[in-house]
matplotlib code that plots the C-alpha trace (Angstrom):
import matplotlib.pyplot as plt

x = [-0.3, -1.3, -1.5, 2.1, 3.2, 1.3, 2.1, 5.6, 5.4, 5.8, 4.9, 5.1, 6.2, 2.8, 2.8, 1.7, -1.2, -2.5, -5.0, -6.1, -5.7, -8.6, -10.8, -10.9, -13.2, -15.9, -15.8, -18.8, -21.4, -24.9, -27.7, -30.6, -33.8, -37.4, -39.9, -41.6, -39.3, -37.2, -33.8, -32.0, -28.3, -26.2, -22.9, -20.3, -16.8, -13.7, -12.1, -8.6, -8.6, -8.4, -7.5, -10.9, -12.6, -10.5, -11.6, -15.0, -14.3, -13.6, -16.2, -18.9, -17.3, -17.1, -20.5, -22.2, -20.2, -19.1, -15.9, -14.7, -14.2, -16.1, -15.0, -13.8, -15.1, -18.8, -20.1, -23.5, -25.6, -29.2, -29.9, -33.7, -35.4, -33.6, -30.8, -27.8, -25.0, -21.6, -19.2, -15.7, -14.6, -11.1, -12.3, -15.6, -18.1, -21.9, -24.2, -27.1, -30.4, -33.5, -37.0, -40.2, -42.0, -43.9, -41.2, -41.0, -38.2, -35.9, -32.6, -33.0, -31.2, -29.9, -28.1, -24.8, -25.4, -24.1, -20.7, -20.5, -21.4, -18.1, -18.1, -20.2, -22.9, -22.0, -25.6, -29.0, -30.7, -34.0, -35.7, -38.7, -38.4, -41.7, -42.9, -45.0, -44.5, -45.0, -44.8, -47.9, -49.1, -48.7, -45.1, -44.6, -46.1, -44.4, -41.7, -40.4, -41.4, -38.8, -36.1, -38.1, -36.2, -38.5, -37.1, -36.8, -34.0, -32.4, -34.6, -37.7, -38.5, -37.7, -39.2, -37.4, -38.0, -36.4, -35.8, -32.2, -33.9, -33.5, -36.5, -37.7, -35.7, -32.2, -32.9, -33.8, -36.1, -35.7, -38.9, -38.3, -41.2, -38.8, -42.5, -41.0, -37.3, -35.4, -34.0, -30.1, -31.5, -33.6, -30.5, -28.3, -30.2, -30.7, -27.0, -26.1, -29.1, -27.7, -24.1, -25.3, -26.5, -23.7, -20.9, -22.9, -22.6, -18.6, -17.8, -20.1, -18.1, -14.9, -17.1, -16.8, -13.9, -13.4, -15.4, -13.3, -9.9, -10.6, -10.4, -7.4, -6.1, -7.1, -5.1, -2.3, -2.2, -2.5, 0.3, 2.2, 1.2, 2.4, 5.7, 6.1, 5.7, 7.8, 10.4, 10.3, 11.3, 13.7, 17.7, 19.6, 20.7, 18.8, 15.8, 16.0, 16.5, 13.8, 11.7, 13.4, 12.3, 8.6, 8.9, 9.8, 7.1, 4.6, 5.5, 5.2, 1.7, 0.6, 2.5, 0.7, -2.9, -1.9, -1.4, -5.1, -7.1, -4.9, -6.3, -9.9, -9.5, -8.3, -10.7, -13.3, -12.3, -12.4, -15.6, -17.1, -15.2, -17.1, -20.6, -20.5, -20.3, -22.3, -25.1, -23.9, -24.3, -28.3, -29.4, -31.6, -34.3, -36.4, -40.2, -42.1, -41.3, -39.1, -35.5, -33.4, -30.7, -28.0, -29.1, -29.6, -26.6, -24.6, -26.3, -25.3, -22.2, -20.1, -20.0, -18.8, -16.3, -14.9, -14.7, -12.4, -10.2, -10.3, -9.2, -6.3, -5.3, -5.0, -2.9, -0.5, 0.1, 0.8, 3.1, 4.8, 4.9, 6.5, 9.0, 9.7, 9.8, 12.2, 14.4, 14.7, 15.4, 17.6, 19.6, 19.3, 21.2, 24.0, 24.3, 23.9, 27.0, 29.0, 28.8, 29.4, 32.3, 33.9, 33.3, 35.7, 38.2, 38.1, 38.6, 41.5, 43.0, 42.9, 44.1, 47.2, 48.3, 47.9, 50.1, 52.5, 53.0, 53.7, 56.1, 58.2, 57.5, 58.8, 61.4, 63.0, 62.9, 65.1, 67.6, 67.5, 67.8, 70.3, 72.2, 72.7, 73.6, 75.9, 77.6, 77.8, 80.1, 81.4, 82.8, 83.9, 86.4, 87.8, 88.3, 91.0, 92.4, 92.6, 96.5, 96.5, 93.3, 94.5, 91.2, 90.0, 87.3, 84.0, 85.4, 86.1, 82.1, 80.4, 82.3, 80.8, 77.4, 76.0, 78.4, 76.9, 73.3, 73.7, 75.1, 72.3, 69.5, 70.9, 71.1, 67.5, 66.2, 68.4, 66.7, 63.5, 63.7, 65.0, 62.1, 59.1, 57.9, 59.3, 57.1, 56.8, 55.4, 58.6]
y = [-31.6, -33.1, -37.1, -37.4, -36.4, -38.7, -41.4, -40.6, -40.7, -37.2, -36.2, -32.2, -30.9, -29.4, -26.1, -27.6, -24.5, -24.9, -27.6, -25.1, -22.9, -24.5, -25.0, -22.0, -21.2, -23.6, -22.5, -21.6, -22.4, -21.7, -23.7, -23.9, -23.3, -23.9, -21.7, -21.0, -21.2, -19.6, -19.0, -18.3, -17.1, -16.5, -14.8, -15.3, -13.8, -15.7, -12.3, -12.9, -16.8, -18.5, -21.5, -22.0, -21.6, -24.6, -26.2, -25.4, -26.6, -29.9, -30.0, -30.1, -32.7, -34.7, -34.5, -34.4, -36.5, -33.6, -32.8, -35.7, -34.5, -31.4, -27.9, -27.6, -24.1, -24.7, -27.5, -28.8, -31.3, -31.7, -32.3, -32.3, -31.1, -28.3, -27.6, -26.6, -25.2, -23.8, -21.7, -20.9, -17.2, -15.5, -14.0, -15.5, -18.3, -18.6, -21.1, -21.1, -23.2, -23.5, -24.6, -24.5, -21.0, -21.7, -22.4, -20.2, -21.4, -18.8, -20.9, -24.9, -27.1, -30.1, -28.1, -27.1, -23.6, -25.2, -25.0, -21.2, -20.5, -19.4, -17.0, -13.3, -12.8, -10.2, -10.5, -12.5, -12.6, -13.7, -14.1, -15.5, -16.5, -16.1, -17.9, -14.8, -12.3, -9.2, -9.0, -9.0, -6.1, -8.8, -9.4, -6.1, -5.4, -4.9, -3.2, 0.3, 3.1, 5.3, 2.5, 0.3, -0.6, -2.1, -2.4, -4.9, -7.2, -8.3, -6.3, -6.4, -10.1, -10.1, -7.8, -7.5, -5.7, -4.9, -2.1, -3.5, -3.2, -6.3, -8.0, -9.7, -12.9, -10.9, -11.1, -8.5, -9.6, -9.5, -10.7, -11.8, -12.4, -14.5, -14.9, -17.6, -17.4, -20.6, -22.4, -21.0, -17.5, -17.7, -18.9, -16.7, -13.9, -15.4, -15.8, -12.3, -11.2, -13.1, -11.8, -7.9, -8.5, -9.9, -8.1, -5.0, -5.6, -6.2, -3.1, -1.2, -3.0, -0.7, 1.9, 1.5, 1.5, 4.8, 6.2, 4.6, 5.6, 8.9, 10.9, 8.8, 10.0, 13.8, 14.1, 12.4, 15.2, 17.8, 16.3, 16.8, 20.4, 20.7, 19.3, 21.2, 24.7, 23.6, 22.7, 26.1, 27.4, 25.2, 26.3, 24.1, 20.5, 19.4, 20.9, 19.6, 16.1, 16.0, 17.2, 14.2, 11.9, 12.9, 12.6, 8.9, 8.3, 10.2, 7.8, 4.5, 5.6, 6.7, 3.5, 1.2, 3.2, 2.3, -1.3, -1.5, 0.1, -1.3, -4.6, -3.9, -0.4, -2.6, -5.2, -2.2, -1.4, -4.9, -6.0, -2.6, -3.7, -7.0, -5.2, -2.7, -6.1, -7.6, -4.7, -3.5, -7.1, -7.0, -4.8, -2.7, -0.2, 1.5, 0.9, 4.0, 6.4, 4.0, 3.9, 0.8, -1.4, 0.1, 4.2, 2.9, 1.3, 3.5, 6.4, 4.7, 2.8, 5.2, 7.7, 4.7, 3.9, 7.7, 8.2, 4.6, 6.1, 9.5, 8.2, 6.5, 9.3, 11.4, 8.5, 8.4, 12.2, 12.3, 9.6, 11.4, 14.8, 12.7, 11.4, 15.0, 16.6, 14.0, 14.3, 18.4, 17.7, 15.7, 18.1, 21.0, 18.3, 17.2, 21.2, 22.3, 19.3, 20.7, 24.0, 23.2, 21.2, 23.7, 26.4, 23.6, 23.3, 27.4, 27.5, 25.1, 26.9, 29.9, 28.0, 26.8, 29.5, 31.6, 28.4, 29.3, 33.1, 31.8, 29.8, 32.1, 35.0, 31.8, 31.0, 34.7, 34.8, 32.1, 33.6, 36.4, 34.5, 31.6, 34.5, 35.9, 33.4, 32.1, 35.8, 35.1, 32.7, 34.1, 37.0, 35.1, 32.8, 36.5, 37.6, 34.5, 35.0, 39.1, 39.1, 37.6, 38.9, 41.8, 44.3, 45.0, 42.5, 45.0, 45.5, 41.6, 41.2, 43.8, 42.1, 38.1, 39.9, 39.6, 36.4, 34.7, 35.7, 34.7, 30.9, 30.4, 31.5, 29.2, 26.3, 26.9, 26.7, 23.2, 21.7, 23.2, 21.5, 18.4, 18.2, 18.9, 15.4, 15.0, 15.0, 11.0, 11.5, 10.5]
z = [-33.6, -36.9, -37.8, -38.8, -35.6, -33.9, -36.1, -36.1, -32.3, -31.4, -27.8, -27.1, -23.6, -21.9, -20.2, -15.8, -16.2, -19.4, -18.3, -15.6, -18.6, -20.9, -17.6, -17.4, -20.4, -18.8, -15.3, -13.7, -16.6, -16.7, -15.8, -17.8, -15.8, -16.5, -14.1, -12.5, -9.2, -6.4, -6.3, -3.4, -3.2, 0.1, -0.6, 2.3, 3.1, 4.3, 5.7, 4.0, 5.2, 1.8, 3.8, 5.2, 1.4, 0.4, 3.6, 2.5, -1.0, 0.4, 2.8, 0.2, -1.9, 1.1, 1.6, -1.1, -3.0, -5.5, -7.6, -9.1, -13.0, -12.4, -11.8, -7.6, -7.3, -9.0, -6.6, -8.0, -6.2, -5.1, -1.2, 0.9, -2.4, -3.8, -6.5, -5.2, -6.0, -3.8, -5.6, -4.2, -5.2, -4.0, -0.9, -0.9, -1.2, -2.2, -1.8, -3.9, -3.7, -6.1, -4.9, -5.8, -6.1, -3.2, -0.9, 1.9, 3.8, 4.0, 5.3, 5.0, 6.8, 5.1, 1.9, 3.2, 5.3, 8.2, 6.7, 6.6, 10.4, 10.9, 8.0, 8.0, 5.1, 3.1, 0.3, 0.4, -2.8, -3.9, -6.9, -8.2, -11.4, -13.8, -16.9, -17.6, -20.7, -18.2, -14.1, -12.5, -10.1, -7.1, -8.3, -7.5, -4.6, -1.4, -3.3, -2.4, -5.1, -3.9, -4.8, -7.2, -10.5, -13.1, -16.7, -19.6, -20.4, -23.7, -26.2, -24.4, -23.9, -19.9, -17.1, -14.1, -10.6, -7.6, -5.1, -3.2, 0.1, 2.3, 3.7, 7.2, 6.5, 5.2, 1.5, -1.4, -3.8, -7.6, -9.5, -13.0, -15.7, -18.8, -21.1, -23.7, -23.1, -23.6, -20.6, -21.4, -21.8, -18.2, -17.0, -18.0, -16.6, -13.1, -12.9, -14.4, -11.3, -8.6, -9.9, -9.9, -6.3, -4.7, -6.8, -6.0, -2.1, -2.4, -4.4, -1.4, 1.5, 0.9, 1.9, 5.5, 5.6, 3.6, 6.3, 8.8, 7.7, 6.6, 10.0, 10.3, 6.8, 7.7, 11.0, 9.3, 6.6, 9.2, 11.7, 7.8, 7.6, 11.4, 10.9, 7.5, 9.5, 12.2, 9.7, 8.5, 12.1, 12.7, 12.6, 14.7, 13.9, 17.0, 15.9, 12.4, 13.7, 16.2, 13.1, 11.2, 13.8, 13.9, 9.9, 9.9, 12.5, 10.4, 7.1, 9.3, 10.2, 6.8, 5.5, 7.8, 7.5, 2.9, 4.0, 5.9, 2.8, -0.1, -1.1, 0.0, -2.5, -5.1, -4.8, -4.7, -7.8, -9.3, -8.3, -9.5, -13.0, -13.1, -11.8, -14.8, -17.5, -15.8, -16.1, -19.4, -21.1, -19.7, -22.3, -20.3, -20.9, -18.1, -17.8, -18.1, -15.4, -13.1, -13.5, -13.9, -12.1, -13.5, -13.0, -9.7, -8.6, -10.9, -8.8, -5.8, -6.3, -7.8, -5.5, -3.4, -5.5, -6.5, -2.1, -1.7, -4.6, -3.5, -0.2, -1.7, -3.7, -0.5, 1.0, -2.2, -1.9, 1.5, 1.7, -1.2, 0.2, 3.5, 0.9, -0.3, 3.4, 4.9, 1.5, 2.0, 6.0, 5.1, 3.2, 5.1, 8.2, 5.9, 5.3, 8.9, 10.1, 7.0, 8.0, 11.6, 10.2, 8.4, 11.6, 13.4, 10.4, 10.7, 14.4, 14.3, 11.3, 13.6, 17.0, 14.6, 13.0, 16.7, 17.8, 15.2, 16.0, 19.7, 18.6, 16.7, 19.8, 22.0, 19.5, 19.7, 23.0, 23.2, 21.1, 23.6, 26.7, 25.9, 23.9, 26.7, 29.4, 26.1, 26.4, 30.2, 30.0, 26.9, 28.7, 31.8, 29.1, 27.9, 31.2, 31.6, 28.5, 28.8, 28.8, 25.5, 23.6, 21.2, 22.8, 25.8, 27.5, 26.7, 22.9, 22.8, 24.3, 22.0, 18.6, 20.2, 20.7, 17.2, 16.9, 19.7, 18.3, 15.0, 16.1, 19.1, 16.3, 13.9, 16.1, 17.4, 13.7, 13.0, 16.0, 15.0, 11.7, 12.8, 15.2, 12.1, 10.2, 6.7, 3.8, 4.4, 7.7, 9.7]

ax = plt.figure().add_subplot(projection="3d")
ax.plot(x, y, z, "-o")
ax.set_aspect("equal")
plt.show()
């Protein structure tokens, strides 16, 4: 919109999102940080309840008196000493608090924890953040060497350590040595940390459930192979329909068992989308002979990621072949009532035309038998008229023989046809 518009008192119609739209771009920023110090993140899940995380939302701006002209889902406030900040995700929430280095206080009251007893931890992180140009050897003690990742960031100018195992208190540990990093730069990198951790822990937690479901998924596939052989047996329509009937069962199960692993699969594979930015944008190069975050979790995560997809894969082509099995039963029933339909048709082709050939036995044996009761009576008439009949009374019988026949047989066939519908039905 340039001056003349303005001027000229021009006022476009605004898109209702596009405010949400431009927010977007400055949504959960960084904060510079200056070390040394302690961060402390706490990631939390909301189990599909995405009421309670607005709940939550408004909790802390409630308390702390946070949210007016700031972003809702990046809280920041400080409260009994620290720097804190609540974030409010899709399916879950974190809360994280900065202290001194020295603090040891694993959970403080006083910053908002409180408000997630109701919710399960699903990631802890620590991380002590270090104006040093390297890590020093006590930094980096009480790590693991079997699962210690030490490497440098961003060409070289930050060292980083951890091992991903979770200590006394329910955190694992990241030490971080920044040397003379700029305040954005440090915290960037404690964010893209913090982020690695916790995005690392929701792409794992479809896992489980992989586990879970899969015995599930495998007696599923073999009740298929069951029902596919007996389908192969079966011949009658009563077999085919009790095979039909254990088919639709079989798809409700498998349909159900798709609707339980669908959205945590898909948010697998989302979260393990974001993970691999977040790694890839760290720059990172191994320190001598230890391997780095991303070999590790790539070594780790993937696998976890290949079994949820493998598992949905096997769910997609079973409730396919289900599709395909109950399509072919359901063929070979419409053929089976056909052909039992046309063995009816057959049979009552058969009973008619039998009906017929009874009728026209029937038919001639009438002629026979009212021909000759008509001759009866026939013969008794010539025997009164004898004086005047021109033959004798046999002769006069034997000549109204085929006479008497001819006019019963036709009558017979007039009523026959008088009693048969026209070709209107009546």
């Amino acid at each position: 919109m340039n001056r003349g518009d303005m001027e000229g008192g021009f006022l476009p119609k605004v898109h209702p999102d596009r405010a949400l739209v431009d927010a977007e771009l400055h949504a959960r920023q960084v904060m510079p940080l200056e070390g040394p110090l302690r961060v402390r993140r706490a990631a939390f899940m909301a189990d599909g309840n995405r009421a309670r995380l607005r709940e939550l939302q408004a909790a802390f701006a409630s308390r702390y008196g946070v949210g007016e002209g700031t972003d809702p889902r990046q809280l920041e406030f400080t409260a009994a000493g620290y720097r804190v900040t609540a974030e409010i995700h899709n399916e879950f929430a974190t809360l994280t608090w900065i202290g001194a280095l020295d603090d040891w206080v694993p959970w403080p009251s006083g910053i908002g924890l409180d408000l997630f007893e109701d919710m399960p931890l699903i990631a802890a992180t620590r991380l002590d953040l270090l104006t040093d140009a390297h890590l020093p050897d006590g930094a980096i003690s009480g790590f693991n060497p079997r699962s210690l990742c030490y490497s440098t960031l961003y060409a070289g100018t930050i060292e980083v350590a951890t091992d991903f195992v979770v200590d006394k208190d329910g955190f694992t540990r990241f030490e971080v040595a920044t040397g003379s990093s700029g305040g954005l730069r440090r915290g960037t990198v404690v964010r893209r940390l913090l982020e690695i951790d916790t995005y690392r822990a929701l792409v794992l937690l479809g896992l489980p459930l992989a586990r879970q479901q899969a015995p599930k998924v495998t007696s599923e596939e073999e009740q298929q192979s069951a029902l596919m052989r007996q389908l192969s047996l079966g011949s009658s329509v009563a077999d085919n329909q009790q095979s039909l009937d254990s088919l639709h069962g079989l798809s409700l199960e498998v349909e159900r068992t798709r609707d339980e692993v669908s959205y945590r699969f898909a948010a697998t594979r989302a979260y393990a989308d974001v993970l691999r930015s977040r790694i890839a944008r760290l720059g990172e190069v191994s320190i001598g002979e230890f391997t780095a975050i991303a070999r590790y979790l790539e070594n780790r995560v993937d696998p976890a990621v290949a079994t949820c997809v493998a598992l949905e894969t096997r769910l997609e082509a079973l409730a396919r072949k289900l599709e395909r099995s109950t399509e072919l039963l359901n063929a070979r029933i419409n053929l089976s009532i056909e052909t039992q339909n046309q063995a009816v048709l057959d049979t009552i082709s058969r009973t008619s035309r039998n009906q017929y050939h009874l009728q026209r036995t029937v038919e001639g044996l009438s002629v026979i038998v009212i021909s000759y009761y008509a001759l009866s009576l026939v013969g008794e008439v010539e025997q009164g008229l004898l004086p005047w009949l021109p033959l004798g009374r046999d002769a006069m019988i034997a000549i109204s023989v085929p006479v008497v026949i001819v006019l019963v047989w036709l009558a017979l066939r007039f009523l026959s046809r008088r009693g048969e519908p026209d070709q209107h039905g009546k």
